[in-house]
C-alpha positions in Angstrom: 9.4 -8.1 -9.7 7.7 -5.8 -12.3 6.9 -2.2 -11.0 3.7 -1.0 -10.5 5.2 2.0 -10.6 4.8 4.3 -14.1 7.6 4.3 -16.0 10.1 3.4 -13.2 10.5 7.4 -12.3 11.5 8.9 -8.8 8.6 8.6 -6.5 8.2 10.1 -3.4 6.4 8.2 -0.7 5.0 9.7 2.4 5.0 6.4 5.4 2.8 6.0 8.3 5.0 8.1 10.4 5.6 10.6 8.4 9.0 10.7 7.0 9.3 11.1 2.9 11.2 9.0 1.3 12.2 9.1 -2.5 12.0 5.6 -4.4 14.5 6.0 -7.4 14.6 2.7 -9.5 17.8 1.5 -10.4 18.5 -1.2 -13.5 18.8 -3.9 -11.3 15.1 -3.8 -10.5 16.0 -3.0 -7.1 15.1 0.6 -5.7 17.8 3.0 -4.0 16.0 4.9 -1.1 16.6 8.5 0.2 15.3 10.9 2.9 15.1 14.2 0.3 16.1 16.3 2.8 18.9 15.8 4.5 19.5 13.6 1.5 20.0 10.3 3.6 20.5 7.5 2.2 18.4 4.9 3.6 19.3 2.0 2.0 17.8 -0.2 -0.5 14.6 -2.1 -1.5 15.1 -5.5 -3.7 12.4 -8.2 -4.6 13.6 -12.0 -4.8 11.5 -13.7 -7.6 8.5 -14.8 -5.7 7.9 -10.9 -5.3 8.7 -10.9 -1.7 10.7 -7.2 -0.5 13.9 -7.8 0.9 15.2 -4.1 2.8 18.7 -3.7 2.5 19.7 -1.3 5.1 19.1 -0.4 8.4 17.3 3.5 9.3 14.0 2.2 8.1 11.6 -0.1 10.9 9.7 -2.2 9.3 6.2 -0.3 9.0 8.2 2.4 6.7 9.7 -0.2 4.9 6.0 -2.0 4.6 5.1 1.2 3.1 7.8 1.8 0.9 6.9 -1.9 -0.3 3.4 -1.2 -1.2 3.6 1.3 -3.2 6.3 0.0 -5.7 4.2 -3.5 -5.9 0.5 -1.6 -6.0 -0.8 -2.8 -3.0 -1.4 0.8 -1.2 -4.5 1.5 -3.3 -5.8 -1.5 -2.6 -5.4 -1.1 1.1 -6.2 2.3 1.0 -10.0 1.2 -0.5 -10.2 -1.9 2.1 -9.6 0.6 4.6 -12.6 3.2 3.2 -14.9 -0.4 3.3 -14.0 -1.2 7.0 -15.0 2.2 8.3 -18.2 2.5 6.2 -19.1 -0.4 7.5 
């Protein structure tokens, strides 16, 4: 899975419920993922070649890892507009 991440850098990603969680990109293409504070690990995020996530680990339910997911694969902007369109409308 190609990043749509710049430059495969830490990321930090705030979820639905609230929790931060830093995305750091290892060079398997997969992505280690950490609480910053109290620097938890939390497992890890991998992609199988049809792009699908696959969470490896087991503090995360699955609307944090949806989250997590979205933002390394680009899909949270475009939920975050569909979202604008739907209450406009």
């Amino acid at each position: 899975m190609r990043s749509k991440l710049s430059d495969n850098k830490v990321v930090s990603v705030k979820t639905g419920s609230g929790r931060w969680i830093q995305l750091v990109p290892d060079t398997t293409g997969s992505y280690c993922l950490y609480e910053p504070l109290p620097e938890l690990p939390l497992g890890r995020l991998l992609f199988d070649q049809e792009d699908n996530w696959i969470y490896d680990g087991d503090l995360l339910d699955v609307n944090e890892q949806e989250d997590v997911a979205s933002v390394i694969s680009g899909c949270q902007r475009e939920m975050d507009e569909l979202l604008k369109t739907i209450k406009r409308g």
